[in-house]
C-alpha positions in Angstrom: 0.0 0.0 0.0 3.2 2.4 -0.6 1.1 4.5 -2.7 -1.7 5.1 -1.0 0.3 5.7 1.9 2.3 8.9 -0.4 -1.1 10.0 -1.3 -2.2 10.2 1.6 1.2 11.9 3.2 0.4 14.6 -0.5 -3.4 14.9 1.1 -1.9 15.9 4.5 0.9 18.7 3.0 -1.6 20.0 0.4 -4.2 22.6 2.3 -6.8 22.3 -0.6 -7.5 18.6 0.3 -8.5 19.3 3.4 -11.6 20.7 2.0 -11.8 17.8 0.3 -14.9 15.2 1.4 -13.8 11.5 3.3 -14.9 9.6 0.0 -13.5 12.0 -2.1 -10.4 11.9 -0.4 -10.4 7.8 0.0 -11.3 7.7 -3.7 -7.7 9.4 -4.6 -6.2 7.5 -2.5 -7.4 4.4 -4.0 -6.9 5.9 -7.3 -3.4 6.5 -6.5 -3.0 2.6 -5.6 -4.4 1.2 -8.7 -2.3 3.2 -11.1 0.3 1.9 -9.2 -0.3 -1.4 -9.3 -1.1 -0.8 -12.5 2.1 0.1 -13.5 3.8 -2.7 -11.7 1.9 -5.1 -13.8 2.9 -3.6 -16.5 6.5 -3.4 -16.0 6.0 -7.5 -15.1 4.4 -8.1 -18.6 7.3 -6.5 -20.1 9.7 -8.2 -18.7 8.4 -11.3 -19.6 7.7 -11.0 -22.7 11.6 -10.3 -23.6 10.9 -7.9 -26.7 14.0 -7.9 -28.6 13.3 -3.8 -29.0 12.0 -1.0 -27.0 9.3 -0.6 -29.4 5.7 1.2 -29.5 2.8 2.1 -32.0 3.4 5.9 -31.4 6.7 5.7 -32.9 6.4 3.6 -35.9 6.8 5.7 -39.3 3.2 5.0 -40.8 3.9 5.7 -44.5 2.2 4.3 -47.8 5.6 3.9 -49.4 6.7 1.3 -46.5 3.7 -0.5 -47.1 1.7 0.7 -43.9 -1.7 1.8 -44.1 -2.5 4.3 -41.2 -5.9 2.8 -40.2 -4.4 -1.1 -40.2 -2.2 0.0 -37.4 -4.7 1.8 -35.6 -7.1 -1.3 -36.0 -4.2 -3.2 -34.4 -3.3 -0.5 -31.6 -7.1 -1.8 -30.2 -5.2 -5.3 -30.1 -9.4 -6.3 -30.5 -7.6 -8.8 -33.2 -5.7 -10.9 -29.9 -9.2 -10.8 -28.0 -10.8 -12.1 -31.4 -7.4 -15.1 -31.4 -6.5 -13.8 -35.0 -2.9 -13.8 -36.2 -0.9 -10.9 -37.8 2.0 -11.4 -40.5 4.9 -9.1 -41.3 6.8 -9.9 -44.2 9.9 -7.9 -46.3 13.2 -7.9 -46.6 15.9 -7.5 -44.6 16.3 -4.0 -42.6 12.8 -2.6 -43.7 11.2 -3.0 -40.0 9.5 -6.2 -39.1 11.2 -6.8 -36.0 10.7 -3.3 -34.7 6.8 -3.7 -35.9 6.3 -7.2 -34.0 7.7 -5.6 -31.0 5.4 -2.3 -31.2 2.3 -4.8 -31.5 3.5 -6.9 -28.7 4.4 -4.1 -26.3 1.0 -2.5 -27.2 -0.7 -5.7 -25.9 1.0 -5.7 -22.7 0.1 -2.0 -21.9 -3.8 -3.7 -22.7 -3.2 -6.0 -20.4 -2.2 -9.2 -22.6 0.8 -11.4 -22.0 3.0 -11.2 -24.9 6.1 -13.3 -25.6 8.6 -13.2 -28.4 11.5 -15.7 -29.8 12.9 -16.0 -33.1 11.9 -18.9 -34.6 15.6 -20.5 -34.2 16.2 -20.1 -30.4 12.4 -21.9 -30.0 13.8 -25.0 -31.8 16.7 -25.1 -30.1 14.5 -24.6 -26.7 12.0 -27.1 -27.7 14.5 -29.9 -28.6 16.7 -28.9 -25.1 13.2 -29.5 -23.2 13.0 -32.7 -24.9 16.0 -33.9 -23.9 15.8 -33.1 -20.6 12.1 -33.9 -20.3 10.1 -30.5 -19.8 9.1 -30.1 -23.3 5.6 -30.2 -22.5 6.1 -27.8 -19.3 7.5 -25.4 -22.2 4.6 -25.9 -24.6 2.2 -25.2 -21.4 4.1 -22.0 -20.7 4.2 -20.9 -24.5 0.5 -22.0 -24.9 -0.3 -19.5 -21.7 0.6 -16.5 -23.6 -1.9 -14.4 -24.9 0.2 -13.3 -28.1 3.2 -14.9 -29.2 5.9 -13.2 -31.2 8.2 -15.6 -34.1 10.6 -13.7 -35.8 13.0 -14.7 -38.2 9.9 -17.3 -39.4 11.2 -19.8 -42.2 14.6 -18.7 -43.0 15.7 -22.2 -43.7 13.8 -25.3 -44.5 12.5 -27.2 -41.2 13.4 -30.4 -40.0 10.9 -33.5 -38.7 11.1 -32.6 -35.4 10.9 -28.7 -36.1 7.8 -29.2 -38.2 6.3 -31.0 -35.8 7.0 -29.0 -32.8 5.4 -26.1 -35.0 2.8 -27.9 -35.9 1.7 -29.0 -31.7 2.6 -24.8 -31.2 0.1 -24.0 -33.8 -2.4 -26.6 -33.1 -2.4 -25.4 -29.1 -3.1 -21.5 -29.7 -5.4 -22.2 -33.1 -8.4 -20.0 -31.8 -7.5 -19.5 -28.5 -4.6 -16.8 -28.6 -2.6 -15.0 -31.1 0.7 -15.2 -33.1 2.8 -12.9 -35.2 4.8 -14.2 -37.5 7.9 -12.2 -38.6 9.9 -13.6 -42.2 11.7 -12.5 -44.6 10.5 -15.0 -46.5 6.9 -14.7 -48.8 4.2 -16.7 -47.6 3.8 -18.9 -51.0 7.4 -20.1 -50.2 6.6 -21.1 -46.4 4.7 -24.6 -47.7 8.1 -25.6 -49.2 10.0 -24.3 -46.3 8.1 -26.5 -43.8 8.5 -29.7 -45.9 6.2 -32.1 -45.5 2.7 -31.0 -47.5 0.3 -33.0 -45.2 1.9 -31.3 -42.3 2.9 -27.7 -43.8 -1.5 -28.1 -44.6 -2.7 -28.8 -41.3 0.1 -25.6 -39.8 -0.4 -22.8 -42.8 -4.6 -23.5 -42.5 -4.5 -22.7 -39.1 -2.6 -20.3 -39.5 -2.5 -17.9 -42.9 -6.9 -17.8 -42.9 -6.7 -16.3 -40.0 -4.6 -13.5 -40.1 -3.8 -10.1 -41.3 -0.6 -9.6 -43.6 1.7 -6.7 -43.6 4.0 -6.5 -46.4 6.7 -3.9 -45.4 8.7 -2.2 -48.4 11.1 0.3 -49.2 15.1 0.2 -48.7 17.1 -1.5 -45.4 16.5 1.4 -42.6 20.1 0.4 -41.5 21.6 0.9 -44.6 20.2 4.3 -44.9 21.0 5.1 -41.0 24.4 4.2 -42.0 24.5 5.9 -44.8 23.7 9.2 -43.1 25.9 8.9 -40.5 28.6 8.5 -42.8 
């Protein structure tokens, strides 16, 4: 009760208050406890869900030319799509943004109270077959499946193995219209089928979920090269 406890010690040093009615003086008080609460929760949420970047909506460069349309993100910002369990995907090359998007969409979901989580597709593999190994892999999945939206960047860089399909395939299977997922690749989504491997498999995975998400296709040049190119 720290904060009630400064509002309170505020209410006592400020003169106006005083004039102030009991309830409306307990009703700032409890005010003051829930915001921050609030705030602590927040600051939890973000630290679990290990964003890769300090990223928000409010700062992403919302241009035509980069491929983002002004009232898609703000139809995101809601996050009504994570309530709803629909996925998001962000293709393009290499530099344009995706990373720094994902992260925007994930921290938004935290501030509205969701429990985000992101990975590059790589490190989950390598997690996922180190839990097997050591016999917690379905602790993981219950963990990963617990998240409200989860974040895969780097998405289908290189072509899957068994195990890797099928891990994908339990991950997929496990949030498919219960919670959300944002896939991050460089890669175009007619190429993922191939990428995955196996058609009955790379089926049942891209049905659950491509139809049930909203694709972003970023464009324009690498925004490293050009930062590096002006700093030169």
């Amino acid at each position: 009760m720290n904060a009630m406890a400064s509002a309170l010690e505020n209410q006592v040093e400020l003169k106006n208050s005083q004039e102030l009615g009991f309830e409306d003086r307990l009703g700032i008080l409890v005010d003051a406890q829930l915001a921050a609460q609030d705030s602590k929760n927040l600051k939890s949420r973000l630290q679990a869900a290990n964003l890769r970047l300090s990223a928000c909506i409010e700062d992403l460069d919302v241009k035509a030319s980069r491929g983002l349309d002004r009232a898609v993100i703000s139809s995101l910002s809601t996050t009504a799509w994570i309530q709803r369990t629909r996925n998001v995907i962000i293709e393009g090359k290499t530099g344009v943004g995706k990373t720094f998007l994902g992260c925007a969409l994930a921290q938004q979901a935290c501030r509205n109270g969701y429990k985000s989580f992101y990975i590059r597709a790589p490190a989950l593999f390598e997690e996922l077959a180190v839990a097997r190994a050591a016999g917690s892999f379905k602790r993981l999945l219950a963990s990963i499946a617990k998240k409200h939206l989860l974040v895969l960047d780097d998405f289908a860089l290189a072509p899957l193995t068994d195990s890797q399909r099928r891990d994908l395939l339990e991950i997929v299977e496990q949030r498919y219209e219960r919670s959300s997922t944002i896939f991050v690749s460089q890669m175009p989504q007619e190429h993922w089928h191939k990428i995955i491997g196996d058609p009955t498999i790379a089926d049942a995975i891209l049905d659950r979920v491509v139809h049930n998400a909203q694709t972003l296709i970023l464009k324009g040049e690498s925004i490293r090269k050009t930062k590096a190119a002006s700093n030169g």
